[in-house]
C-alpha positions as CSV (number, residue, x, y, z in Angstrom):
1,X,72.6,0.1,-3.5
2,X,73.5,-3.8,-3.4
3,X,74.5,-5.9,-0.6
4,X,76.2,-9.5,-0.9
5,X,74.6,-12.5,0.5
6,X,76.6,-15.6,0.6
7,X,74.4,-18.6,-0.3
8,X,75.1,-21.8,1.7
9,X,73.2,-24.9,0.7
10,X,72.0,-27.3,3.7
11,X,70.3,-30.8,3.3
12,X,66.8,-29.1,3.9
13,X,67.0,-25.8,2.8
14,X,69.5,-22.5,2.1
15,X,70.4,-20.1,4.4
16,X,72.6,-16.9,3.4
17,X,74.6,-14.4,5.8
18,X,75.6,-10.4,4.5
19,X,78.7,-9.7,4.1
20,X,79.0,-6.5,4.5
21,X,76.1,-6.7,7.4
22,X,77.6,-8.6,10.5
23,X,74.8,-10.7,12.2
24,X,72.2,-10.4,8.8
25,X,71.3,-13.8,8.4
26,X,68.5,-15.6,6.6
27,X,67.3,-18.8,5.4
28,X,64.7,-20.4,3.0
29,X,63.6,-23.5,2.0
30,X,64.0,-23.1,-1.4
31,X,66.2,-20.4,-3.5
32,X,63.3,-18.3,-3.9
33,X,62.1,-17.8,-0.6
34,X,65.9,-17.5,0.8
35,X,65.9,-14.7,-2.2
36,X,62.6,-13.0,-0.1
37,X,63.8,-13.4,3.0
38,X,67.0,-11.7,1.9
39,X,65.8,-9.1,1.0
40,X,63.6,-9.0,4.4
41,X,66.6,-9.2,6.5
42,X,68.4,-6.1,4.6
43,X,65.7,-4.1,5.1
44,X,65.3,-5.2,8.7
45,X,68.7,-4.6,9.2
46,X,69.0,-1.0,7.4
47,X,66.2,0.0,9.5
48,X,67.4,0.3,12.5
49,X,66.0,2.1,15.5
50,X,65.8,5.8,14.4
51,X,66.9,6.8,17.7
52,X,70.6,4.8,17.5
53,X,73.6,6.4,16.4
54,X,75.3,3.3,14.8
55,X,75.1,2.7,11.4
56,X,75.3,0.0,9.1
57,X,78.1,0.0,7.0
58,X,78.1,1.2,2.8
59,X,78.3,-2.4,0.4
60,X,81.5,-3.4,-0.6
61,X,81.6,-2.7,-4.4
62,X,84.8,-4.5,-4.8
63,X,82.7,-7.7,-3.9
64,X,81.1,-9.7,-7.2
65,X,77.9,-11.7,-7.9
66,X,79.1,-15.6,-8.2
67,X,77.2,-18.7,-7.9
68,X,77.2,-18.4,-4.4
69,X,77.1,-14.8,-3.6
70,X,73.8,-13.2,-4.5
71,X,73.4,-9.1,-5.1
72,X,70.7,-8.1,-3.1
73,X,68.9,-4.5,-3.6
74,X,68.2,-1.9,-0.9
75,X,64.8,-0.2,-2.3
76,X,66.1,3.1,-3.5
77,X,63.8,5.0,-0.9
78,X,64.9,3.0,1.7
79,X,68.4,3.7,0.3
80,X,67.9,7.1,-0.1
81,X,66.8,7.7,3.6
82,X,69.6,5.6,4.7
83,X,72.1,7.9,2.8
84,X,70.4,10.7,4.5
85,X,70.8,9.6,7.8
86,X,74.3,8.2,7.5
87,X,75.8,11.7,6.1
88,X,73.5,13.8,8.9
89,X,75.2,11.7,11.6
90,X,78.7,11.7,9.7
91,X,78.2,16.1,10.4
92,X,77.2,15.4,14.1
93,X,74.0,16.9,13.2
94,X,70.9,16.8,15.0
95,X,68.0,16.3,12.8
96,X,67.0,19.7,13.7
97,X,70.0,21.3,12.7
98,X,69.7,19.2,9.8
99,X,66.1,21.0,9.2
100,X,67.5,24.1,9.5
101,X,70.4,24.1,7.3
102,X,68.4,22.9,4.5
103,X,65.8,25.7,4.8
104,X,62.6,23.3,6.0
105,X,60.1,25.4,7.9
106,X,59.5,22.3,10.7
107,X,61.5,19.2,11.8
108,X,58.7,17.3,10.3
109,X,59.6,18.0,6.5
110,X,63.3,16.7,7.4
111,X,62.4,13.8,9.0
112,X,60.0,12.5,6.4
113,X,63.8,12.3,4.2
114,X,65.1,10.3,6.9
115,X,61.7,7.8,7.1
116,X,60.8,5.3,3.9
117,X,58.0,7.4,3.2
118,X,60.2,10.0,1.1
119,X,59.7,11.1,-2.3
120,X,62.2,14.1,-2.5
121,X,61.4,16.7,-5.3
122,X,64.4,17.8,-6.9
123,X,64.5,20.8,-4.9
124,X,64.8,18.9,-1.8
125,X,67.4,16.8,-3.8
126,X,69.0,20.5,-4.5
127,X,68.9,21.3,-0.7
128,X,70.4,17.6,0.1
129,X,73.2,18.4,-2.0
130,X,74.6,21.8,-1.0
131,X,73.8,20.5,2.7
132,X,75.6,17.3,2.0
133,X,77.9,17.7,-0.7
134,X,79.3,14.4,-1.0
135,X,76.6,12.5,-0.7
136,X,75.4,10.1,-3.8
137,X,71.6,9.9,-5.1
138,X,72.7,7.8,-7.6
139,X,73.9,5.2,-4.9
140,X,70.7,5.2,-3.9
141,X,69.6,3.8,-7.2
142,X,72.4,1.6,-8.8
């Protein structure tokens, strides 16, 4: 999953705003710590209070890597918990509900897909899918 940063240069330094993001905005010094602290500020960003029902928006795929626009890489766990999320509150699900409909025991084995700390086997991939059809582990990845 790859976000677009557009790269402004300034007489001391870079800074970069998302596009897709409104309000993710970085800067650096040099290319390489604006590249870091990209990738900080998507993350930041993604990660939003677990207790808020907005969402951040999908990336644009239509949008290209240039000179000044850099791809930047949601880390596929991240990615893949942020997919989670997204579709469960797309259903108007609870994440109990959520739990339920995919067969987990306890709230706790859901939530951990909606945390960072996932590593889904594929039966919990399996479950994922016939819980939320549409949704895209390969996004999660590419």
């Amino acid at each position: 999953m790859k976000y677009h940063f557009k790269i402004h240069k300034e007489k001391k330094g870079y800074w970069a705003e998302c596009l897709e993001l409104d309000g993710c905005v970085t800067q650096g010094d040099t290319l390489k710590e604006l590249s870091e602290n990209m990738q900080e500020a998507l993350i930041l960003y993604i990660e939003e209070p677990k207790d808020s029902k907005d969402m951040a928006p999908l990336p644009n795929e239509k949008i290209k890597k240039t000179k000044t626009i850099a791809e930047v890489s949601l880390y596929p766990k991240i990615a893949l918990s942020f997919l989670v999320r997204r579709n469960r509150l797309k259903y108007k699900m609870t994440q109990k509900q959520a739990a339920k409909a995919m067969g987990f025991d306890n709230i706790y084995s859901y939530q951990r897909l909606e945390s960072s700390k996932c590593n889904p086997t594929l039966d919990v991939i399996s479950r994922l899918k016939k819980v939320f059809p549409e949704i895209s582990i390969d996004h999660a990845f590419s």
